[in-house]
matplotlib code that plots the C-alpha trace (Angstrom):
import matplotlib.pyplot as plt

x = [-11.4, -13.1, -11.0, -13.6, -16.0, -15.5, -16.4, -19.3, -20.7, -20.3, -22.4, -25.0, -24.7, -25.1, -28.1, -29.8, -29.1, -30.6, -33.6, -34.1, -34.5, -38.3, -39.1, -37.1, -36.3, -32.5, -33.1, -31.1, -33.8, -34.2, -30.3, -31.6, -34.0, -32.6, -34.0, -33.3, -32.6, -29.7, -28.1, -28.1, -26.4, -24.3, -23.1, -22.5, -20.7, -18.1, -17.4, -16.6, -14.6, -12.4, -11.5, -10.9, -8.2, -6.5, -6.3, -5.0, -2.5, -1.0, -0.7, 0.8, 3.4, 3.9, 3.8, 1.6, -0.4, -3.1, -6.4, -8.2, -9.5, -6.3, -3.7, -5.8, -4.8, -1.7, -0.9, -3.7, -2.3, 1.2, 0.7, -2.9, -4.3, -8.3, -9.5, -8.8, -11.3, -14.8, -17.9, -20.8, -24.2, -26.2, -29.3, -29.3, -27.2, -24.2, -20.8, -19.6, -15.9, -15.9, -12.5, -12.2, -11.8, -10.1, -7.0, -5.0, -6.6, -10.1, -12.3, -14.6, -17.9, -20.2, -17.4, -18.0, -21.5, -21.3, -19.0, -21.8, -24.5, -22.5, -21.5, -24.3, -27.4, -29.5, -27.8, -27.0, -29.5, -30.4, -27.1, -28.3, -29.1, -29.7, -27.0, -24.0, -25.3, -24.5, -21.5, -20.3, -21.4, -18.6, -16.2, -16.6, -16.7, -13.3, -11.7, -13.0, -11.3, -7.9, -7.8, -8.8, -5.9, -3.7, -4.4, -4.3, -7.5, -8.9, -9.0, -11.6, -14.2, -17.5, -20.3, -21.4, -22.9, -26.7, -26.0, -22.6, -19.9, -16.6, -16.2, -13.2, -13.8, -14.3, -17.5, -18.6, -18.7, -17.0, -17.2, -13.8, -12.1, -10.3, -11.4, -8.0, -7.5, -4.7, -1.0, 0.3, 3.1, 1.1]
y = [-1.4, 1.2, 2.6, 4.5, 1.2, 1.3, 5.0, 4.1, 1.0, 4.0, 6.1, 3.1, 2.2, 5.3, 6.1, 2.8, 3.7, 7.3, 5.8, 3.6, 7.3, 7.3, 4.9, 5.3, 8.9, 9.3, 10.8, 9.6, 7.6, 6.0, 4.9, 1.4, 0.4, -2.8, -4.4, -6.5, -3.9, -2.5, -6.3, -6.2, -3.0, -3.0, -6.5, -5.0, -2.0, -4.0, -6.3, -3.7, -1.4, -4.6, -4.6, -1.2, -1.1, -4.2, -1.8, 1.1, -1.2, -3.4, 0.9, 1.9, -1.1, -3.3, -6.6, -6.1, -8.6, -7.2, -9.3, -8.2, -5.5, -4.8, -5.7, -2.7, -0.6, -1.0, -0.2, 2.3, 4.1, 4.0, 6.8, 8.3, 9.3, 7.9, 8.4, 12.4, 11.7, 13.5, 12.7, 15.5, 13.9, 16.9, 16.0, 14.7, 17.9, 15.6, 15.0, 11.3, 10.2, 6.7, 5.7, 7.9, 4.8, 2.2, 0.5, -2.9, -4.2, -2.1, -2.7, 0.4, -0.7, -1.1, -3.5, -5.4, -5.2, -6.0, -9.5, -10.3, -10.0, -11.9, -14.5, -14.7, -13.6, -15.8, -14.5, -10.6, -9.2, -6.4, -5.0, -4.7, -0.6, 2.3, 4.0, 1.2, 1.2, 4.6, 4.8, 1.9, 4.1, 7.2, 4.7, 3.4, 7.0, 7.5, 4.4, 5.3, 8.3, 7.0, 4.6, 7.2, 9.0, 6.2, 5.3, 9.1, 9.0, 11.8, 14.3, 12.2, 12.0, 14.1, 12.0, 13.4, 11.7, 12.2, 12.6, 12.6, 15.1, 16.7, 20.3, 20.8, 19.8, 23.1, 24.4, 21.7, 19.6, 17.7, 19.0, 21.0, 17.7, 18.4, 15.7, 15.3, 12.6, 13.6, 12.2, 10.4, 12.9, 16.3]
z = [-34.3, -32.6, -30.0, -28.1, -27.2, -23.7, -23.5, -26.1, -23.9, -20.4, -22.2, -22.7, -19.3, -17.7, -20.1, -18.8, -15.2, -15.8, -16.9, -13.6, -12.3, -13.1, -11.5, -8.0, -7.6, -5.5, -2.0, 0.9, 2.1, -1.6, -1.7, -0.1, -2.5, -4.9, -7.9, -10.1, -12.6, -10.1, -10.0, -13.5, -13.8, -10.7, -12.1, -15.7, -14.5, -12.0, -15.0, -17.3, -14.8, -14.4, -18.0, -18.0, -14.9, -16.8, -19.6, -17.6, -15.7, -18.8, -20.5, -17.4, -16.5, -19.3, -17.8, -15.1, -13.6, -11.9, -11.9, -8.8, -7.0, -4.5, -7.3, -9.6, -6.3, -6.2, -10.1, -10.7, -7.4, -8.3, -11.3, -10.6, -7.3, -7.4, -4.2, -5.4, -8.0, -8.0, -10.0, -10.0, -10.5, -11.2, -11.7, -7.7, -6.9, -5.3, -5.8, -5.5, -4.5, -5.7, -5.2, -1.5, 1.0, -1.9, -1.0, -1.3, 1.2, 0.9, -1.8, -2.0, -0.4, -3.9, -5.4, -2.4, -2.8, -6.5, -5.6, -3.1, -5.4, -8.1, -6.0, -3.5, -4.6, -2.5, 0.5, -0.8, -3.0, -0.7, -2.0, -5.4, -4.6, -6.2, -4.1, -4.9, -8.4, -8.8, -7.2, -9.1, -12.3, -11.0, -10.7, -14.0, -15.3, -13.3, -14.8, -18.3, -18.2, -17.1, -19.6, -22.3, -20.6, -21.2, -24.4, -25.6, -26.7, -24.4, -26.9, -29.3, -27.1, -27.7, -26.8, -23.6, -20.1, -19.8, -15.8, -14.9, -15.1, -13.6, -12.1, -14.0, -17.9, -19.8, -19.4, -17.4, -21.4, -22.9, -26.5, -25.5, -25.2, -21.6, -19.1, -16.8, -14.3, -11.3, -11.7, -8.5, -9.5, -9.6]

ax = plt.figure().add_subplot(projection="3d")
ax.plot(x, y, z, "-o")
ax.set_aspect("equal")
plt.show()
């Protein structure tokens, strides 16, 4: 079994968002803009993030049974502190907080977005946007690395993001193997 899939299948998806880049360049004004490509992705991203926080939660407390957005809150928030989490996209020369207004009751806007689209595309496919895309990408970048955490495979990864990064991982790579995610405890 190949322990690092989830990080593998990030990698794939945050090459495939990179490439939406040429064709709708990120400015403020640009954030709007959906596509069919962005429901896609948006959809893909959510789905996998959800297996990932059951991951990190059945790591974290044995027995838990979180299956939803809220229920990920409360376990993922009762050992690391993700709305602390930062995500530097430097190619658009930002910094994205992907977790910063999540709570029980909160979902953070783009998951919101993504259930919409899923859901109720005829109603919400103005939602599909480069701007919830990519902060749907951060936040599967987050939850990678807490589940890497986790399952104490941080120190394997190599493969580096095309477009996303952390300002503290050595260097600003990852070859030095020393992503770190923030303890409820610290």
């Amino acid at each position: 079994m190949d322990r690092l899939n989830h990080w593998r299948y990030f990698l794939s998806l945050e090459k495939e968002f990179s490439e939406t880049l040429r064709f709708v360049e990120f400015t403020p004004s640009q954030q709007s803009v959906y596509s069919f490509e962005f429901a896609r992705l948006l959809i893909l991203i959510c789905s996998e993030l959800d297996v990932l926080f059951k991951v990190v939660c059945s790591s974290a407390f044995p027995g838990s049974n979180a299956d939803s957005i809220g229920k990920y809150f409360s376990c993922v928030s009762g050992k690391y502190r993700p709305e602390s989490e930062t995500v530097r996209v430097d190619r658009l020369s930002i910094r994205v907080r992907p977790f910063e207004h999540w709570g029980e009751n909160s979902p953070p806007a783009w998951w919101t977005a993504q259930n919409k689209v899923k859901h109720h595309r005829h109603e919400h496919f103005q939602e599909a946007t480069l701007g919830n895309t990519l902060h749907a990408l951060c936040g599967l970048f987050i939850g990678n690395l807490l589940a890497l955490n986790e399952l104490s495979l941080i120190d394997q990864v190599h493969d580096v993001p095309v477009l996303l990064g952390r300002d503290d991982e050595p260097g600003h790579l990852l070859l030095e193997s020393g992503y770190r995610v923030a303890l409820r405890d610290s």
